[in-house]
N, C-alpha and C positions, 0 to 999 in steps of 0.2 A: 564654504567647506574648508574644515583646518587640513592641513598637512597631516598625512601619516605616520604613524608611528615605526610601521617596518611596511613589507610589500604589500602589495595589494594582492588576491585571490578573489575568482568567480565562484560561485557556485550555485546551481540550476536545479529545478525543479519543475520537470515536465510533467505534469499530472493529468488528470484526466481531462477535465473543465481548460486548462491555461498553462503557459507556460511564466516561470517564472525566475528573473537573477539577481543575486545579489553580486553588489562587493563589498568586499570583506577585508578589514585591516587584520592582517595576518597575526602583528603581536599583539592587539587589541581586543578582538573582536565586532569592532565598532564598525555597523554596515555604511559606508559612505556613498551609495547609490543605489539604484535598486529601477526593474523596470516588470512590465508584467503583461502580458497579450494572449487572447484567449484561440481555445479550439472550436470547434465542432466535432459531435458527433452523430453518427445518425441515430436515428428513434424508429427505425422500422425493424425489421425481423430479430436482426442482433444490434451488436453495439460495436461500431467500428469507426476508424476516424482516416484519413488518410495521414500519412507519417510525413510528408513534405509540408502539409500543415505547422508540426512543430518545428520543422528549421525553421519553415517562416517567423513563428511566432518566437523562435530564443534569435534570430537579427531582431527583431522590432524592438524586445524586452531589453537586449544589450544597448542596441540605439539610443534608449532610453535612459540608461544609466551614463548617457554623456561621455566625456573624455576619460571619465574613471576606468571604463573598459576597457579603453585601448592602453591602458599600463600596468593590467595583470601581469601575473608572471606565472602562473596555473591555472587552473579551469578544471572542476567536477563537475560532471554530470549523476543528478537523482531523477529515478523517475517511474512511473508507474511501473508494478511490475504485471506478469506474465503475457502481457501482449504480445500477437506473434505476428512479427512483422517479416516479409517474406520480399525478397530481393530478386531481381534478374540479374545476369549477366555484366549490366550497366552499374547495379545497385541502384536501379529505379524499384519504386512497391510495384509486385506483380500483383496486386490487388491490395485493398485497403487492409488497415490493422486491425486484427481482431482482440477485442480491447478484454480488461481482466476482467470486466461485468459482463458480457458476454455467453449467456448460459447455453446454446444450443447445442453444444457440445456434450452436452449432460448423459447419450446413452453412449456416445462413448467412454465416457468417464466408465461407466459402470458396466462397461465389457473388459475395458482394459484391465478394470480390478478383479475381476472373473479369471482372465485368461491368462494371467500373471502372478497367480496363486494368492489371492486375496488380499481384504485392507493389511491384514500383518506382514506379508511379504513386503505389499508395497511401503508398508512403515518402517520396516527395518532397511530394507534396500536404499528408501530414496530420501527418508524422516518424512515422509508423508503420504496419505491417501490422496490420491488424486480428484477432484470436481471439476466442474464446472468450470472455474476459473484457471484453471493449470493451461501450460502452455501444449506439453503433450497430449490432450483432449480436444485442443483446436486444430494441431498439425492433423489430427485422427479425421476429425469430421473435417478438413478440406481435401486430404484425400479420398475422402469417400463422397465429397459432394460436388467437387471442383476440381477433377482428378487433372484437367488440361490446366489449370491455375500450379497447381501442386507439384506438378512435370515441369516448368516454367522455371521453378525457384530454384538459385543457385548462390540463397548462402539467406539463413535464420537467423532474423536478430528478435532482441527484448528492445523495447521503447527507448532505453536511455543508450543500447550497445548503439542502435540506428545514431543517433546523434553524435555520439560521440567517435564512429567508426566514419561520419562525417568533417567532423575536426580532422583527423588525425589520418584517414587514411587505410587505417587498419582494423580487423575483425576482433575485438574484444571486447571480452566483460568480466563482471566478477563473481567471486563465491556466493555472495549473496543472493545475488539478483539468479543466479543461476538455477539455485538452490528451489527455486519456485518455477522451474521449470515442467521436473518430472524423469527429467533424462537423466539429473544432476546426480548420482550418488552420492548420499552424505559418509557414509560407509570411508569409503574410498576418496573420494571429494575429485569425482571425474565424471566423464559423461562416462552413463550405462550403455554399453554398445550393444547387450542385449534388449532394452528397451527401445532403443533406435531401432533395433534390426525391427522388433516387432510392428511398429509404425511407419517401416519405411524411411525413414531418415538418414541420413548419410554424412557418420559425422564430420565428414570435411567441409559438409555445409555448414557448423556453428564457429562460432569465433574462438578464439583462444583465453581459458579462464586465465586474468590476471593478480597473481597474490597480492595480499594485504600492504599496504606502502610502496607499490611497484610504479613505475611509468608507463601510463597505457600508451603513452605515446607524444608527441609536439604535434602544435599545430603545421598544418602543410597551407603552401599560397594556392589561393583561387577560390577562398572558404566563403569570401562576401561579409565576413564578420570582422569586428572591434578587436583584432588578437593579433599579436605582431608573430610573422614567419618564426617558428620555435618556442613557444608560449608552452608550456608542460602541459601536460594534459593526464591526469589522474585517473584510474578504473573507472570511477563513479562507482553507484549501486541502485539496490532497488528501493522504493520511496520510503517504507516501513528501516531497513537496513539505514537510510539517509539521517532519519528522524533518529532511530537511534544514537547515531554519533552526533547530531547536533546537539541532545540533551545530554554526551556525554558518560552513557547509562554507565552502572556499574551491576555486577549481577544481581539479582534477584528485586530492584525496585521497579514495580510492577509501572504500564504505562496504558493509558486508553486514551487515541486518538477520535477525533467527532470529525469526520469529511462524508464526502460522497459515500465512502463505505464507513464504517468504525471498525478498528484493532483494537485488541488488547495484547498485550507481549511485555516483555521481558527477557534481558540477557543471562544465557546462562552458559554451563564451562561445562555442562552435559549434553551430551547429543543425544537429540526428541526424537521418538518415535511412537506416536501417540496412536494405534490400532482403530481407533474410534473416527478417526480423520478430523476430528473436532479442533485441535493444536496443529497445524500444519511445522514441523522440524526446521524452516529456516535454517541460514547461516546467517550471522550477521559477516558484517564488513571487514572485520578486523582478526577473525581467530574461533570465537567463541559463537556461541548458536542463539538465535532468537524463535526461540517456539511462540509461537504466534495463531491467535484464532480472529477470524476475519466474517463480519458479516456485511451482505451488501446493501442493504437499506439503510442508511442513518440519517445526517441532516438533511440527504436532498429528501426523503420521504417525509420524514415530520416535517421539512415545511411545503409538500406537498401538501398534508392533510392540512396546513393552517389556511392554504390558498383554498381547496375545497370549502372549508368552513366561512372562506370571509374574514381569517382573523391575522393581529401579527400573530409571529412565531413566539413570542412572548407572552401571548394573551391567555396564559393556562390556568385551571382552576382546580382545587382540591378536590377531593370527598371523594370522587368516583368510583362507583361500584361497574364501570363498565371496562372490558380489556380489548386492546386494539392491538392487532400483529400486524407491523407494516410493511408486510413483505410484498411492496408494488414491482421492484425486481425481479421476483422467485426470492430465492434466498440459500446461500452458504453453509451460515451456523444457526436454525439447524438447517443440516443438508435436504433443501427443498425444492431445488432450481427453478421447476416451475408453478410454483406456489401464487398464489394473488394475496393482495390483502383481506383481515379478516375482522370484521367485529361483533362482539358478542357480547348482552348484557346491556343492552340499550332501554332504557326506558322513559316515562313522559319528562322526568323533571331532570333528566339528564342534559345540562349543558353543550356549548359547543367548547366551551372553555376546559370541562370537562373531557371532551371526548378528543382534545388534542394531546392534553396530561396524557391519556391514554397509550396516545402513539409515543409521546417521549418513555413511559414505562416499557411500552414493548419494546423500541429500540433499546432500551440499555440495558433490559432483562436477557435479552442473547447474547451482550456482551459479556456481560456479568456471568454470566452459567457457566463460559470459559476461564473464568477467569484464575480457577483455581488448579483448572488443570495444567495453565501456562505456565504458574508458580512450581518452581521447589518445593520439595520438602520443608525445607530449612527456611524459608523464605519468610519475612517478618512480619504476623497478617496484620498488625495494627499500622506499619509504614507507608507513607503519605500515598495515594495513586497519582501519578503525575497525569495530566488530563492537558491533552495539546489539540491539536487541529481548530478548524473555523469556530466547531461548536462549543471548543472551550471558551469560546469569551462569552457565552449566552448563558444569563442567569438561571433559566429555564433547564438548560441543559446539566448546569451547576450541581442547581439543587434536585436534580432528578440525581443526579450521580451520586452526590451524598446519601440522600436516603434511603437509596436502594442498595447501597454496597457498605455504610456504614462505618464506611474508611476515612480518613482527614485525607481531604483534596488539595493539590498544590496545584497552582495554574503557572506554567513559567511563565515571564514577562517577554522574553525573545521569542518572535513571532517567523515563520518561516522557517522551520524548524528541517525541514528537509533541503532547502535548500543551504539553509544554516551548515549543516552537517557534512554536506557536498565542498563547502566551502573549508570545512574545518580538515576533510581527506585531502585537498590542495593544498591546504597550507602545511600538512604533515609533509608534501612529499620537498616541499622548500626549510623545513625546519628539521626534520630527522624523526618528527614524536607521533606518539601515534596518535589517528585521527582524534578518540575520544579525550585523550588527555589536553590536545588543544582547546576542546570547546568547553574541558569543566577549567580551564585556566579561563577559558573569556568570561566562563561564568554564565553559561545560558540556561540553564535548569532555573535560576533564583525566580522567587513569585511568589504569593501571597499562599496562604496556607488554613484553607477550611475548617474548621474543628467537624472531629468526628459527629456526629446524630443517630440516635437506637436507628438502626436499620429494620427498615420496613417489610419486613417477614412476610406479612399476611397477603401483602401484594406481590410478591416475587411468588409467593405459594398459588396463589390465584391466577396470575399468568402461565406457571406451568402445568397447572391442571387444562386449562382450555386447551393451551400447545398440545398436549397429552390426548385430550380428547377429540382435538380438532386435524389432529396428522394425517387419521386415515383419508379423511375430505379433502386433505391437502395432496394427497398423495394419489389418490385419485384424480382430480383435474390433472397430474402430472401427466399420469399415463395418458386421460383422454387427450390430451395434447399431442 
């Protein structure tokens, strides 16, 4: 490993599946180590992880990056967002994490937007309608389901604040991550103490929002980790927020992520307040807003369906007349929490090869349907889609995105994108600049560049006729549920 060019910088990314770190040459951007250790979660009624899992797993991942770690001189923390992780007294989990896949929280979602004067209130109040995945619809259904759990906790964090409130000692987070909470006013850019009231929460339990370029704090001794006593230690943010600053965005260049969930987002310098709940209002990291629509099915479901089939993930074939919604989750966008998967249009000479194409059309065809509400006005619609996460390296996945959206694809070549980002707000707080202008100096957006393709109309039409026809059935199993 050559010598560095200026300091070194961590930056993490705690996500659902694994935790993950890099180091980061600060005037460079050149990663010079890098380590990676997985979670667990469960697969039974919800989706929850325990939160001491992931200290375990970022020592392991640091471990792993060798002597490089122990001569940072900052550390970001990214990481999934609206998980609601709930603390004692000690700061042990009074119960496990209630992770952002998580749907059972769904009829409170849809009380609280009742009894808080509807999606438009809560869209202008909070830049968002609340679901399923929000963190205020978990604190709702553990009060109402685990009220002795609920009484217990004396102080709420997000995924990444827990970590980082680890390092350092103290309760905080940031605008972004916060922003997907539900409590967060975008309005005002504070916690709502009348939605608190309403939920019971007590806001001396949440941690303290810290601004953009701020010190969330130094490391403190007794941590067990690679970071010498006083190591900076930067807000962090929420993972979507993280990605953003690692590619640097600038407003209106649109972005679709392929993970366990898929995003689509976009920075903008307008504060979202989307009625429909379809765009959830974010904040990004740094100032400006990322309106964001999030569905929870993506690569782990398509290659769900390709293990069902017997096939790889790559094994896809043209022509199909058959449509597949893969919503083994429930599902987000559209708002369907307890939905199943659904196929329709199957016939004798129908492929398996086929009926996996299927699932990749249905996956990106939800993405896609948001995608215009996330944009500007003014936004450029022939401008490249940048396309990140796992599933951007999948041919598969590629060329379903090209033809369905009819955009010229950029794939960046900087992989790690979140925790990329995480690294570029620690290097901000050692250099003065702000996060994003660090990572378009490393240069991490560059990557090859798809030419556009007629976009495939007849199949985007086709998929939301069944959507269309197939709701009430969806909607139905919801309730029988």
């Amino acid at each position: 490993m050559s010598a560095a060019e200026g300091p070194l910088v961590v930056g993490v990314d705690t996500s659902t599946q694994s935790t993950k770190a890099l180091v980061v040459d600060a005037a460079t951007g050149r990663v010079v180590a890098s380590g990676q250790a997985p979670h667990t979660v469960s697969s039974g009624a919800g989706r929850e992880s325990d939160p001491r899992q992931w200290w375990d797993a970022l020592g392991e991942a640091l471990n792993q990056c060798g002597e490089a770690a122990h001569e940072a001189a900052a550390v970001s923390i990214g990481g999934q967002q609206h998980g609601l992780v709930t603390l004692d007294a000690q700061g042990e989990p009074v119960r496990p994490a209630l992770l952002w896949n998580d749907v059972r929280s769904a009829p409170q979602a849809r009380r609280l937007i009742d009894e808080l004067g509807g999606a438009k209130a809560w869209a202008e109040r909070t830049g968002s309608v609340p679901s399923a995945s929000f963190t205020v619809t978990k604190w709702a259904w553990l009060t109402e389901h685990e009220p002795d759990a609920a009484r217990a906790v004396k102080a709420v964090r997000l995924p990444h604040d827990y970590l980082t409130e680890r390092l350092t000692g103290e309760g905080t987070t940031d605008r972004g991550d916060a922003s997907g909470t539900g409590w967060w006013a975008s309005g005002t850019e504070a916690y709502d103490e009348g939605i608190l009231a309403r939920v019971g929460l007590d806001p001396a339990l949440l941690p303290r929002v810290v601004r953009p370029g701020e010190v969330a704090g130094t490391v403190r001794d007794g941590h067990g980790l690679p970071f010498s006593k006083g190591t900076l230690v930067a807000a962090g943010t929420g993972d979507n927020a993280a990605a953003a600053l690692g590619l640097g965005l600038r407003p209106g260049v649109p972005v679709m992520s392929l993970g366990t969930s898929g995003t689509v987002y976009a920075v903008s310098r307008h504060r979202p307040a989307d009625p429909t709940g379809t765009v959830a209002g974010f904040a990004d990291a740094r100032g400006d807003w990322l309106p964001l629509a999030c569905t929870l099915n993506c690569t782990l479901a398509v290659d769900r369906v390709a293990s069902l089939l017997g096939l790889d993930r790559e094994a896809v074939e043209p022509g199909t007349g058959a449509t597949l919604l893969p919503f083994l989750d429930g599902e987000r966008t559209p708002n369907l929490p307890h939905s199943s998967g659904l196929l329709y249009g199957l016939r004798h000479d129908t492929t398996a090869g086929q009926l996996l194409q299927a699932a990749y059309d249905g996956a990106v065809h939800s993405l896609l349907g948001a995608l215009d509400l996330v944009l500007d006005a003014d936004a450029d619609p022939s401008a490249p889609l940048l396309l990140i996460g796992g599933g951007a390296r999948g041919a598969a996945w590629q060329q379903t995105v090209r033809r369905l959206s009819g955009r010229p694809v950029q794939i960046p070549e900087a992989r790690e994108l979140v925790a990329l980002g995480a690294a570029a707000q620690a290097a901000g707080l050692l250099t003065g600049e702000d996060a994003a202008a660090v990572a378009r100096r490393w240069n991490t957006a560059a990557g090859p560049v798809l030419d556009a393709v007629e976009r495939d109309q007849a199949t985007l039409d086709r998929i939301t006729g069944v959507l269309s026809d197939a709701a009430p059935l969806l909607e139905q199993d919801a309730s029988a549920r």
